[in-house]
matplotlib code that plots the C-alpha trace (Angstrom):
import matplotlib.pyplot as plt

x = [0.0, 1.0, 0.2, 0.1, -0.4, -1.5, -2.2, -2.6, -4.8, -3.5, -4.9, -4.3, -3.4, -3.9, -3.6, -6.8, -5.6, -8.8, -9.3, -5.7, -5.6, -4.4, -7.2, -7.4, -9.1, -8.4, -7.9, -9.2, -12.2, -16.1, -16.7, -15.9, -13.6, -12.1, -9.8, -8.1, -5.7, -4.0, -0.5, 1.2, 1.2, -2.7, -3.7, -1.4, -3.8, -7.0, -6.2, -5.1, -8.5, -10.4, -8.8, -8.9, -12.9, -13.3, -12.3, -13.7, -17.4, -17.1, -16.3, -18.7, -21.4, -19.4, -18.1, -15.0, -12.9, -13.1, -9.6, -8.3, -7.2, -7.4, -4.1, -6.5, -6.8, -8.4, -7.5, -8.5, -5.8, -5.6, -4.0, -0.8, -0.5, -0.7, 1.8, 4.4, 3.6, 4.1, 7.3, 8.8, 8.2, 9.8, 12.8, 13.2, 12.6, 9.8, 6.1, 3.6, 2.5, 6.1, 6.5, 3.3, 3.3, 7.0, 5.5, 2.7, 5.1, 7.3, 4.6, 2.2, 5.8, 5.0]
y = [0.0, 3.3, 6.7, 10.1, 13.0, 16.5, 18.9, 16.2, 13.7, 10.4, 8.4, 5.0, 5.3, 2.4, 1.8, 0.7, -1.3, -1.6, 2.1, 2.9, 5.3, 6.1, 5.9, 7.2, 7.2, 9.2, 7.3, 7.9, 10.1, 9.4, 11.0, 9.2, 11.3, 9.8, 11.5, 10.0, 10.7, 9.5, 10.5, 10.7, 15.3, 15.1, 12.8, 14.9, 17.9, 16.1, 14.8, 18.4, 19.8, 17.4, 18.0, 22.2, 21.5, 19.2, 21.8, 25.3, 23.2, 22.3, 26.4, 27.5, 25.6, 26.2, 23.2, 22.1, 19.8, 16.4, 15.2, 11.8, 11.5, 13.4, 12.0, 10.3, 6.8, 4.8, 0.5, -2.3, -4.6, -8.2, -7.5, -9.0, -7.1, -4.4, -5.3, -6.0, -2.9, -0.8, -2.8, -2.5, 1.1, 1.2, -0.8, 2.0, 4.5, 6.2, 6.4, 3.9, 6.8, 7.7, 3.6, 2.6, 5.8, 4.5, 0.9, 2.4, 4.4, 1.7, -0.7, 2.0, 2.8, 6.1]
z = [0.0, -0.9, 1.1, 0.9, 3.8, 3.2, 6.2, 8.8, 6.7, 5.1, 2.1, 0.8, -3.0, -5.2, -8.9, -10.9, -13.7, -15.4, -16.0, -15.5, -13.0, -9.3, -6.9, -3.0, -0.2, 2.8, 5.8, 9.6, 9.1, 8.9, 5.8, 2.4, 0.7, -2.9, -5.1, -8.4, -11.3, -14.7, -13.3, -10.1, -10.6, -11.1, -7.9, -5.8, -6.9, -6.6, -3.1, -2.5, -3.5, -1.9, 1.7, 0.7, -0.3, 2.7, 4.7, 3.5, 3.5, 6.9, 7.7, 5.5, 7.2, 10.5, 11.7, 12.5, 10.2, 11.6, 12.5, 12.2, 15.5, 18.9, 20.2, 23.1, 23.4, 25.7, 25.3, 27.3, 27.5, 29.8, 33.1, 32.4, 29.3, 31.3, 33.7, 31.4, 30.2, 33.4, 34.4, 30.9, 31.3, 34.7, 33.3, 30.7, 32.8, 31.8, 31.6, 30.9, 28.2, 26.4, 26.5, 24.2, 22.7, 21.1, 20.9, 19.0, 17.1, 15.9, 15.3, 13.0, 11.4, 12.1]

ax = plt.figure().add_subplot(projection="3d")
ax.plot(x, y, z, "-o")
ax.set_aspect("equal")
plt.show()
């Protein structure tokens, strides 16, 4: 899989070989928002405009852009998940937090 990110969003890019064209689809939002081109230039630009239009309709209507992530998570994990957790933290000498945040990290390939 291929991606792209423009002003915080991220979209999965794919080729269509049937009609021979780059489709994508932005990830981690409610809204369905598609963009595609014939060349690499022209999807940059339409995933452009579609994040620019996504965004002016939302303030013209005077919402906020939805995000695609509040940097807030809450997990439910098996106790001894969460033990390791805490004493692998400790062992590093940090947080619970900066430990999964780097776990996280590592494991999105972020």
């Amino acid at each position: 899989m291929s991606s792209m990110t423009y002003k915080g969003y991220t979209a999965r890019i794919e080729f269509d070989p049937r009609d021979n064209i780059f489709v994508g689809r932005v990830l981690g939002v409610k809204a369905i928002i598609g963009f595609h081109g014939e060349t690499v230039a022209n999807l940059h630009a339409d995933f452009k405009a579609a994040i620019d239009l996504m965004i002016e309709d939302c303030k013209s209507r005077g919402e906020v852009p939805e995000k695609p992530a509040s940097g807030k998570m809450m997990l439910r994990v098996p106790p001894e998940v969460h033990a390791a957790a805490l004493v692998a933290a400790q062992a590093e000498g940090v947080s619970l937090n900066q430990w999964a945040t780097k776990a996280l990290r590592v494991a999105a390939r972020a």
